[in-house]
C-alpha positions in Angstrom: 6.7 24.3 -32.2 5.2 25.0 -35.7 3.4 28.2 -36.8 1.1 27.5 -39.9 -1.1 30.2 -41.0 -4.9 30.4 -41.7 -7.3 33.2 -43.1 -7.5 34.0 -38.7 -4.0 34.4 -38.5 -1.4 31.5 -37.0 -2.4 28.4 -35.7 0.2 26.9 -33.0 0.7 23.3 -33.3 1.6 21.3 -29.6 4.3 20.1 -28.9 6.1 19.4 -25.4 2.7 19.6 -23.9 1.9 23.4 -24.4 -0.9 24.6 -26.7 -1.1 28.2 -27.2 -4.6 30.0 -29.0 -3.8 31.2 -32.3 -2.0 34.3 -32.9 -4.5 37.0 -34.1 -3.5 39.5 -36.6 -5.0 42.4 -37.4 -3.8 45.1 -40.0 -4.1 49.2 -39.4 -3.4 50.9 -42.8 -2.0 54.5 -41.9 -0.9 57.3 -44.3 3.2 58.2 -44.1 3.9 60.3 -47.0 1.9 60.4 -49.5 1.5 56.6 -49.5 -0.1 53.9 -47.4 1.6 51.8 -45.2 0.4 48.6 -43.3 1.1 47.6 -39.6 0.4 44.5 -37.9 -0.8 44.5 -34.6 -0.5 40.8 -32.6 -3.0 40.3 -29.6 -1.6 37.1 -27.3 -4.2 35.3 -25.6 -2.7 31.7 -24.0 -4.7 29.1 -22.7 -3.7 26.7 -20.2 -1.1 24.5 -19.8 -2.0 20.9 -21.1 -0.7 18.1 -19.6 3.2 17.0 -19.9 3.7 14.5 -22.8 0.3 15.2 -24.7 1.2 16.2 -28.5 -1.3 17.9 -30.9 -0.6 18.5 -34.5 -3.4 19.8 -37.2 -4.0 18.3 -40.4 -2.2 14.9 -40.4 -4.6 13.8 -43.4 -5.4 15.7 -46.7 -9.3 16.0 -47.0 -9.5 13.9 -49.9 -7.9 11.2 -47.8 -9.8 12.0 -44.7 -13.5 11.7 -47.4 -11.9 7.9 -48.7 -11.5 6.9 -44.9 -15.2 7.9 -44.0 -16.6 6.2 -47.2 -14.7 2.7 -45.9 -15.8 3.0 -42.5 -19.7 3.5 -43.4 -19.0 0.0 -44.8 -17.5 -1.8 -41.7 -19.2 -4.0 -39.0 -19.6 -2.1 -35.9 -21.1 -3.1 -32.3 -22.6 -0.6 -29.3 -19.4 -0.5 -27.2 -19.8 -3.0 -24.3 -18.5 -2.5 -20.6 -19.2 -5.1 -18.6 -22.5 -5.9 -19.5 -23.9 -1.7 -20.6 -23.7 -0.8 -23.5 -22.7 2.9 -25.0 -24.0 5.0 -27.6 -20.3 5.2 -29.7 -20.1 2.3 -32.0 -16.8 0.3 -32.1 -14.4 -1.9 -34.4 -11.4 -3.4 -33.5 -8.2 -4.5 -35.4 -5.2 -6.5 -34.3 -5.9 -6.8 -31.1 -8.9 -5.9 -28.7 -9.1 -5.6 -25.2 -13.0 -7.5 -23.6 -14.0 -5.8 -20.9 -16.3 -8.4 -19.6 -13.6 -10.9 -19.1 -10.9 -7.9 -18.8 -7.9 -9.5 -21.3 -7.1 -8.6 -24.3 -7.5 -10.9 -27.3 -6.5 -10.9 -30.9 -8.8 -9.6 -33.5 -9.3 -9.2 -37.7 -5.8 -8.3 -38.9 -4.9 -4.5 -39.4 -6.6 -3.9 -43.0 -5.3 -2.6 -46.3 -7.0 0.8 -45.4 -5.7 1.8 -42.4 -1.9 1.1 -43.2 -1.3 4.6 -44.8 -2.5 6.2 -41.9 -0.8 3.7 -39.1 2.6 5.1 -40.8 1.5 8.8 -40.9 0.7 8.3 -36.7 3.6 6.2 -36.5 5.7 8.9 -38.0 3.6 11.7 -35.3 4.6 9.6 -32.2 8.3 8.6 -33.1 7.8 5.0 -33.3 8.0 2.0 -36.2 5.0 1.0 -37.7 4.9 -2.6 -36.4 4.7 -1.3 -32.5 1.1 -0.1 -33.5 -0.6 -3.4 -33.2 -3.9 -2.4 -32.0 -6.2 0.4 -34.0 -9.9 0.8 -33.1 -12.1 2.7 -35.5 -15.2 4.4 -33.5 -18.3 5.7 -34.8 -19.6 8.8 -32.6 -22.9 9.7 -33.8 -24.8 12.6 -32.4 -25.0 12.9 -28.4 -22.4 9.9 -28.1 -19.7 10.4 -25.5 -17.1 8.6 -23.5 -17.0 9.2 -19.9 -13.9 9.8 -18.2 -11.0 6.9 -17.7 -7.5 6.1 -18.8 -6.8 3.5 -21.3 -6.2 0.1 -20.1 -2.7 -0.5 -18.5 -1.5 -3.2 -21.1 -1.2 -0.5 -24.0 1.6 1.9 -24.0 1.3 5.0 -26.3 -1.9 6.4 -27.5 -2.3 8.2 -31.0 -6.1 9.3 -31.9 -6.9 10.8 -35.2 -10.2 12.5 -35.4 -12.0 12.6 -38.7 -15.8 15.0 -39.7 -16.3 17.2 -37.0 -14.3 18.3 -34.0 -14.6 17.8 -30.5 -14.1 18.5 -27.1 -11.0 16.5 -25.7 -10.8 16.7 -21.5 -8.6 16.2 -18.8 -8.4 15.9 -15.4 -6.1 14.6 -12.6 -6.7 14.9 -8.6 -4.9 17.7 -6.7 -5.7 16.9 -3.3 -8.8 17.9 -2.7 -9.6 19.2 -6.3 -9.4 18.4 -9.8 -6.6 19.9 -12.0 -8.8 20.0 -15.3 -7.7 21.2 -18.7 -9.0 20.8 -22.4 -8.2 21.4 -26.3 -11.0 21.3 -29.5 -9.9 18.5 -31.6 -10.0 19.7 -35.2 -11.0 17.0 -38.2 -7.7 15.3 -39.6 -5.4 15.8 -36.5 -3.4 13.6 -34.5 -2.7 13.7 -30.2 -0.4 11.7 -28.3 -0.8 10.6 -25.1 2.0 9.5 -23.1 4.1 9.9 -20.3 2.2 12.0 -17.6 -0.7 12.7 -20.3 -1.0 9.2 -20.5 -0.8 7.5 -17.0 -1.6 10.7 -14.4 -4.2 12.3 -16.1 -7.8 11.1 -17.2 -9.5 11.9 -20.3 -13.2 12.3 -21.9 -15.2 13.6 -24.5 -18.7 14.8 -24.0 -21.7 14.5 -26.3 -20.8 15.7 -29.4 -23.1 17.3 -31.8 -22.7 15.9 -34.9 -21.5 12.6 -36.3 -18.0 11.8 -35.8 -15.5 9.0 -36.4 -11.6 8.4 -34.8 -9.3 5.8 -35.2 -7.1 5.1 -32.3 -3.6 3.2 -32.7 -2.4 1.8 -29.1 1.3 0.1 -28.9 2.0 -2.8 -26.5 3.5 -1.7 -23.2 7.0 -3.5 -23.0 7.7 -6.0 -20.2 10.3 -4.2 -17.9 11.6 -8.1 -17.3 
């Protein structure tokens, strides 16, 4: 787990599945002979336990690189996301590979660009795997009051790595419990990276409600391997 300090006091980045609110910090100057001395008083307040194999980490991009990314992706040709006939209000483009929900297979698309390389090896380098099993990245365009309802990602990808880019949001889960729903959620902060896999990834669903002002993420997806 990795501290990294802010002007609010110390972020926690997730790891192992546990995210932890950030550490506030508060200072109490007090006189001790003739001089003043500062003491640092820590208030703990933990949030829930996320699910088992989700990953968090905060700024995986530098804003500059973050500002070059948005510029590109005002330029590229997106479509209303389509689902069997409905369309959504996120906008979508795919890369490598895309998966049509009309005729439920996946296809192969444009070729990974030029653009998106540098950040395939940074979310590569997140999720512990080579470069070259990340054969599928989708850029999508949230603008204001977009959403995605809840689901898991189709069964023909393996690992999931989002990277969220302008403006936060909302990221949920859920999973039944018999007769109730085991729900938990983290804020998704511009220029960091999740990971979804293992029980994150297969047992839990996920969703992200209206958001409030435009917003873009690219998702990598690998292949999931044959077990023949």
């Amino acid at each position: 787990m990795t501290l990294r300090k802010d002007c609010l006091g110390i972020n926690v980045d997730t790891q192992l599945g546990v995210h932890s609110a950030p550490l506030l910090v508060s200072a109490v100057w007090l006189p001790i002979w003739g001089s003043m001395v500062s003491i640092q008083h820590s208030f703990f307040h933990e949030l829930p336990r996320l699910p088992e194999g989700f990953r968090y980490k905060e700024e995986l991009l530098l804003p500059e690189e973050e500002r070059a990314l948005i510029s590109t992706f005002e330029r590229l040709p997106f479509r209303e996301f389509e689902f069997r006939g409905f369309l959504g209000k996120r906008r979508t483009v795919s890369f490598g590979l895309r998966y049509d929900f009309n005729v439920r297979e996946l296809q192969e698309a444009e070729e990974i660009p030029t653009f998106l390389l540098a950040l395939r090896q940074k979310a590569a380098e997140f999720a512990g795997l080579s470069e070259d099993r990340l054969q599928h990245a989708l850029v999508t365009e949230y603008a204001p009051g977009a959403a995605i309802g809840w689901h898991r990602d189709r069964p023909e990808f393996e690992d999931v790595i989002g990277i969220s880019l302008d403006a936060p949001c909302v990221f949920r889960f859920r999973r039944k419990q018999g007769t109730r729903w085991e729900r938990a959620s983290i804020e998704l902060q511009p220029r960091s990276a999740y990971l979804l896999r293992g029980a994150a990834r297969w047992d839990w669903q996920h969703s992200i409600p209206p958001v409030d002002r435009l917003r873009y993420s690219v998702t990598f997806r690998s292949l999931r391997e044959s077990k023949e």
